[in-house]
TIVO-2410 file (N, C-alpha, C; in nm, 3 decimals):
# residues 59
REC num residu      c1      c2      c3 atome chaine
REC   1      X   8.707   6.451  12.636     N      A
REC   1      X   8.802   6.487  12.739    CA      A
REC   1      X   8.875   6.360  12.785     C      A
REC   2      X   9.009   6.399  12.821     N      A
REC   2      X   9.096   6.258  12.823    CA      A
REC   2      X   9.091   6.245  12.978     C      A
REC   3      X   9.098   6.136  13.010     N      A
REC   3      X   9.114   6.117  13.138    CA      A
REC   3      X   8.992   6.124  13.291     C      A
REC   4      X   8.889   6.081  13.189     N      A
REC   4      X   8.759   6.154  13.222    CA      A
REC   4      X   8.715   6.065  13.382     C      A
REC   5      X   8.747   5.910  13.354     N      A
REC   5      X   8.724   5.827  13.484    CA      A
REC   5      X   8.801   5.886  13.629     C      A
REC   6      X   8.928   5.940  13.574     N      A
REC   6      X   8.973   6.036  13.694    CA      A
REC   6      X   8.958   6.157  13.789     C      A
REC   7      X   8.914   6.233  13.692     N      A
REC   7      X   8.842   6.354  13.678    CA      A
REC   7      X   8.681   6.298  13.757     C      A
REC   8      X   8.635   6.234  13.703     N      A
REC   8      X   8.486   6.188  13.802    CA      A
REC   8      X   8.496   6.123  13.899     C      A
REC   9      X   8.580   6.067  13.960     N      A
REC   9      X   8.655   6.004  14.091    CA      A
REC   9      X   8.653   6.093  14.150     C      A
REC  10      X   8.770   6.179  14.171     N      A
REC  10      X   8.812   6.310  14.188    CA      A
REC  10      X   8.706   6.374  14.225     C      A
REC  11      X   8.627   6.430  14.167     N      A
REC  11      X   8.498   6.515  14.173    CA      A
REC  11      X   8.369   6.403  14.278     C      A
REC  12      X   8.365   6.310  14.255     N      A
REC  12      X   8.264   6.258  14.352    CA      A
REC  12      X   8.338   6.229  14.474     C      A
REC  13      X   8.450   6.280  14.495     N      A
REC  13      X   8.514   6.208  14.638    CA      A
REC  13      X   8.523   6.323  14.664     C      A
REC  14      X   8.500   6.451  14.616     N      A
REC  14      X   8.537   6.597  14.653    CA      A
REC  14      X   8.657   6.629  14.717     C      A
REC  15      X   8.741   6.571  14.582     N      A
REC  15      X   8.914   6.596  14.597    CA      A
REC  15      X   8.934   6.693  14.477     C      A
REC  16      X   9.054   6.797  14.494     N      A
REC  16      X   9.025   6.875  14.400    CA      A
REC  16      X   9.174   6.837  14.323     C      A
REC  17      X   9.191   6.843  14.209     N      A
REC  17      X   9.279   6.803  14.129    CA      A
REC  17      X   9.416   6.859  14.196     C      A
REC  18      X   9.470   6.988  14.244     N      A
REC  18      X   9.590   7.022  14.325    CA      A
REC  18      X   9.626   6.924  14.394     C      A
REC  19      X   9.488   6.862  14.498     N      A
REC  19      X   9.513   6.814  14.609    CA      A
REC  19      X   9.596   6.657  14.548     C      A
REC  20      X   9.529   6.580  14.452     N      A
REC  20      X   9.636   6.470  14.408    CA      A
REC  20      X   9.757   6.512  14.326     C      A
REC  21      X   9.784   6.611  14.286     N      A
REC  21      X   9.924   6.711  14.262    CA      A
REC  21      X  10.030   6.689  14.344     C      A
REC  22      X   9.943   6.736  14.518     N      A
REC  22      X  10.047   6.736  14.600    CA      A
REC  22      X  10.055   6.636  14.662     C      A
REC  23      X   9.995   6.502  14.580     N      A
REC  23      X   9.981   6.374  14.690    CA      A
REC  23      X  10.113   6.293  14.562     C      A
REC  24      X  10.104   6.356  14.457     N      A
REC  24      X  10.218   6.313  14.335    CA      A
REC  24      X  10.357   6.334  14.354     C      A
REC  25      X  10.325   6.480  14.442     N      A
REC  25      X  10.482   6.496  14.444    CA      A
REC  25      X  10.501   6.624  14.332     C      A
REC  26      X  10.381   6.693  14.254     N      A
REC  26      X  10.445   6.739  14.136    CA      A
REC  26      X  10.318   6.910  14.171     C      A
REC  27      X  10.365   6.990  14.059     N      A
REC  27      X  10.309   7.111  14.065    CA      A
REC  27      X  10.151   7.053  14.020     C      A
REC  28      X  10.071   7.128  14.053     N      A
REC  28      X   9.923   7.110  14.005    CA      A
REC  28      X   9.922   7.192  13.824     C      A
REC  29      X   9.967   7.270  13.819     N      A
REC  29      X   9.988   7.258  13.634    CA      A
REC  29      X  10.066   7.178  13.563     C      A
REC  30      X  10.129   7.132  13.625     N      A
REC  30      X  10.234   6.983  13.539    CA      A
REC  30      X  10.157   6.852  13.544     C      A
REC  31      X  10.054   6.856  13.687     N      A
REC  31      X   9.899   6.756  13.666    CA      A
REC  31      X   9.815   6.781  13.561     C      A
REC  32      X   9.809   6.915  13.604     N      A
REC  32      X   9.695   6.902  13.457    CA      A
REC  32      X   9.737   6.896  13.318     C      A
REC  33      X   9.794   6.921  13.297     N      A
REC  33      X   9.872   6.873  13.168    CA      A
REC  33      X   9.887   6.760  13.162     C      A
REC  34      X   9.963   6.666  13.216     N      A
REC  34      X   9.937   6.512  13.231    CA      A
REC  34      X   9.855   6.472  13.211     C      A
REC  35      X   9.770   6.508  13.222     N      A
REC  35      X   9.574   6.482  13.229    CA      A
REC  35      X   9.513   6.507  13.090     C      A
REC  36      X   9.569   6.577  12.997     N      A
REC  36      X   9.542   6.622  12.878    CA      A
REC  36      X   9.570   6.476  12.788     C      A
REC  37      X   9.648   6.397  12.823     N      A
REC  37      X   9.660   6.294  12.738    CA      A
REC  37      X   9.644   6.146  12.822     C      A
REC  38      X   9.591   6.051  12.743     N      A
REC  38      X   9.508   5.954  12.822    CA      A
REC  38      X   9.619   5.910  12.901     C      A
REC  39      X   9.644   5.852  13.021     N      A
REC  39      X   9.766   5.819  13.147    CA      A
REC  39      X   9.736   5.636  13.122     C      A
REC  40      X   9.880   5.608  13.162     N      A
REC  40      X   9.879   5.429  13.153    CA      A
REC  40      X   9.796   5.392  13.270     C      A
REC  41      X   9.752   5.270  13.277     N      A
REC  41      X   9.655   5.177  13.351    CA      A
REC  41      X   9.759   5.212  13.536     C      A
REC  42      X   9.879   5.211  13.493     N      A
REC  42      X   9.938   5.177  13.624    CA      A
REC  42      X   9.910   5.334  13.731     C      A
REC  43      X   9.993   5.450  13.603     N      A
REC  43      X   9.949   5.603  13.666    CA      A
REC  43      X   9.823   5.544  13.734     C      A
REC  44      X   9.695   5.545  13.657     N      A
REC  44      X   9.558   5.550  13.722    CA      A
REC  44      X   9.535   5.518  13.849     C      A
REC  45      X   9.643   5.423  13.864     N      A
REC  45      X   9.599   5.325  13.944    CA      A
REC  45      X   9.681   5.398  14.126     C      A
REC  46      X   9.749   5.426  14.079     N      A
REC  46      X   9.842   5.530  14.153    CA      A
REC  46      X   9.760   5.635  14.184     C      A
REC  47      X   9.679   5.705  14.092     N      A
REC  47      X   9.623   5.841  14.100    CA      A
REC  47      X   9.495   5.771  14.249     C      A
REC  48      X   9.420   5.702  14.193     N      A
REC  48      X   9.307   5.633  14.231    CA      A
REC  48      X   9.334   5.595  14.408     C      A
REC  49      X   9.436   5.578  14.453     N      A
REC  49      X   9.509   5.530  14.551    CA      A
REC  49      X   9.507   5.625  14.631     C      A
REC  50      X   9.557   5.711  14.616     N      A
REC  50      X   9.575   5.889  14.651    CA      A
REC  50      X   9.452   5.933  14.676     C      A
REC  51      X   9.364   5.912  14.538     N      A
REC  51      X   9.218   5.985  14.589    CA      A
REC  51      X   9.172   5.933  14.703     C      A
REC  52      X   9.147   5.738  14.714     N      A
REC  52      X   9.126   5.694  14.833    CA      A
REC  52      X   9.155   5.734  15.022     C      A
REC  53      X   9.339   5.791  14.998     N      A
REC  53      X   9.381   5.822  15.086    CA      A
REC  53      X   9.366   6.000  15.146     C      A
REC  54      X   9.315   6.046  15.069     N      A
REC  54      X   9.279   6.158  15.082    CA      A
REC  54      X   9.124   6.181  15.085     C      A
REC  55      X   9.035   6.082  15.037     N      A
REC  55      X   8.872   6.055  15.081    CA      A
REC  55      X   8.866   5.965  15.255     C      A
REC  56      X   8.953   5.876  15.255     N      A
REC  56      X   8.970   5.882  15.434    CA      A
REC  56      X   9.028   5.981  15.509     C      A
REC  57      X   9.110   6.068  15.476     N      A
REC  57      X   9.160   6.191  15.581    CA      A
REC  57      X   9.055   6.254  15.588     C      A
REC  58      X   9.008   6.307  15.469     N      A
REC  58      X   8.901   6.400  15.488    CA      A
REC  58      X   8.743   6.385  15.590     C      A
REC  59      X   8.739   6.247  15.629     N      A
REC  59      X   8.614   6.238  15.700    CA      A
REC  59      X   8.661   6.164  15.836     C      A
***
C-alpha cells in the first residue's frame, strides 16, 4: 500500500482521511486517489502539518 507512513499518522492521531481532505482544500475522493500513488517528500510534509493541526484542535 502506497503511502502507508501517512495513513499510520493519520490513524494514530485519530484523524480520519476526509478530515485532511478538507484541511487540503480538495474533495476526500480526489485524496484518496492521490494516496494511491507514492506523494513527493514536500506533499507529506504538508499532509503531516495538517494532521498536527488538527491533533491540537481536537484535544
Amino acid at each position: 500500500m502506497k503511502n502507508l507512513d501517512i495513513r499510520q499518522e493519520a490513524k494514530t492521531a485519530g484523524i480520519k482521511l476526509w478530515q485532511i481532505a478538507e484541511g487540503l482544500g480538495i474533495n476526500d475522493g480526489n485524496f484518496s486517489r492521490r494516496l494511491r500513488r507514492e506523494l513527493p517528500e514536500e506533499e507529506k510534509t504538508r499532509i503531516r502539518s495538517i494532521i498536527e493541526e488538527l491533533k491540537e484542535a481536537a484535544q
